[in-house]
N, C-alpha and C positions, 0 to 999 in steps of 0.2 A: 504494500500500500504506500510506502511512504517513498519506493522508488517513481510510483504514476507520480504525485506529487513534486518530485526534484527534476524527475530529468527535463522537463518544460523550461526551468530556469536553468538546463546545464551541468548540471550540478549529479552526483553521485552520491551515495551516503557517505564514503568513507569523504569526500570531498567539504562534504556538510557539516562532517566531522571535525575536520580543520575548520573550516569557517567559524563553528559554534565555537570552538577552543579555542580560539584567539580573539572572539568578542568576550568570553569571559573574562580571559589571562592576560589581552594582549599579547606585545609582541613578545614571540617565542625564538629561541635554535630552533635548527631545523632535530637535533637530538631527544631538545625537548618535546618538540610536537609531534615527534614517532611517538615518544614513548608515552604521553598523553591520552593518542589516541590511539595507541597497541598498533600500529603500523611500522611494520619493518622499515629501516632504513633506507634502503633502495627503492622501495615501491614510494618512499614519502617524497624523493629524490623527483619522481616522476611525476608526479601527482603534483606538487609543487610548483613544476615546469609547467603543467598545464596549467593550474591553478594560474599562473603569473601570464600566460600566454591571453588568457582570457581578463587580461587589467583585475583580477580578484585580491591580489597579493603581491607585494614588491618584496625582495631581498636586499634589507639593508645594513651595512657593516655595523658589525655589536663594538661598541665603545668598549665594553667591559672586555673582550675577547679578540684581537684581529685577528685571530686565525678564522672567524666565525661570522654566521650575517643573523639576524633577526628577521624575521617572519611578520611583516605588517600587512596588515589588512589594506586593503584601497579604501575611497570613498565610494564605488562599486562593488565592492565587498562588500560593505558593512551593508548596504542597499540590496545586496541580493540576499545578503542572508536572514536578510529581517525578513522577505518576500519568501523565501523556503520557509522560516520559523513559522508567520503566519500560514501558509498552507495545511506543515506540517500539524501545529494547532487543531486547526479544522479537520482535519484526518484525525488526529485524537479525540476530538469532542465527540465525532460519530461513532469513533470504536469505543468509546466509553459512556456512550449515552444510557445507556442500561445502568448505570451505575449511580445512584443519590452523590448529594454533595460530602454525607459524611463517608459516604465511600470511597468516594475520590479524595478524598483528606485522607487517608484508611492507608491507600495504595501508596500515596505517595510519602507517609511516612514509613512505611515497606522496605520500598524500593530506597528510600533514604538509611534504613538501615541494615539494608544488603549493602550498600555501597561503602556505608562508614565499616562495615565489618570486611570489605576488600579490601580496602583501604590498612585496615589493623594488620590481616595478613601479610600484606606486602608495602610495609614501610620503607624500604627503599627507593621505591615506585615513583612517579609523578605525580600522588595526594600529597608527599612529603615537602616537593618543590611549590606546595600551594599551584597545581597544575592540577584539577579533578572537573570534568565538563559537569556539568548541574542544568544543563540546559532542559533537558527533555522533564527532569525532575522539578521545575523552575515551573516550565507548561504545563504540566500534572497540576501541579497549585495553582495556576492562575481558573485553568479550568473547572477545580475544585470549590473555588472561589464563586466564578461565574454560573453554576450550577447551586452553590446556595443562594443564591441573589433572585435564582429564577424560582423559589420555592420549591416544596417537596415535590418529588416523583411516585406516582402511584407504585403499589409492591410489583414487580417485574412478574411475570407469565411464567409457570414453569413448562420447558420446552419436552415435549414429548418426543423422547429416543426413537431412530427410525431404525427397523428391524436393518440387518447387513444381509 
């Protein structure tokens, strides 16, 4: 679902992925931004390439590091990614329409602490470098939110099992 969603604006998830981690974190390495979003080095190498071919992302020398560039977002970056996020959004509202608002409060403190508990796991990681995407978990809440506001939803149907 959320590839119909992206590829209209270009975009790939693992692509949306970078995008969304650097409107979190800003600018990243490119070391960091593998390992942020679990993407191998080499494929970030490419990805990146395109990503900058299509004005999304410039490489620009890390002050801290000359051996190294920083990973900034364009001003057609941050404009497309707002354009995926909203989409993406609305592809979430409808997969979670079934769901009350306290529910979607429910999930998303869940899913917030499956992440803090990866996070514990793997301390050496990219939660440690203050590098952890929240983005998708961010939308969960806003829509949690937006679904209290709309008042309650009647008890859901139970769906009867279809013989195989």
């Amino acid at each position: 679902m959320a590839t119909e969603r992206l590829e209209p604006l270009g975009l790939s998830p693992r692509a949306w992925g970078v995008l969304s981690t650097l409107v979190e974190s800003g600018p990243l390495t490119q070391i960091q931004l593998a390992t942020a979003t679990a993407t191998d080095r080499t494929a970030m190498v490419y990805l990146l390439d395109e990503l900058e071919r299509k004005g999304l992302v410039e490489r620009m020398p890390n002050p801290g590091d000359r051996r190294s560039y920083l990973i900034h977002l364009t001003p057609q970056g941050t404009q497309t990614q707002r354009k995926a996020a909203a989409e993406l959004a609305t592809q979430a509202d409808t997969l979670l329409k079934p769901l009350a608002a306290a529910e979607r409060r429910q999930l998303v403190d869940l899913l917030t602490r499956i992440a803090d508990h990866w996070d514990e796991l793997n301390p050496g990681e990219a939660a440690k470098e203050g590098v952890r995407p929240a983005q998708a978990l961010q939308a969960l809440q806003n829509l949690a939110d937006a679904a209290e506001h709309e008042g309650p939803r009647p008890p859901a149907r139970k769906r009867r099992s279809r013989p195989r």
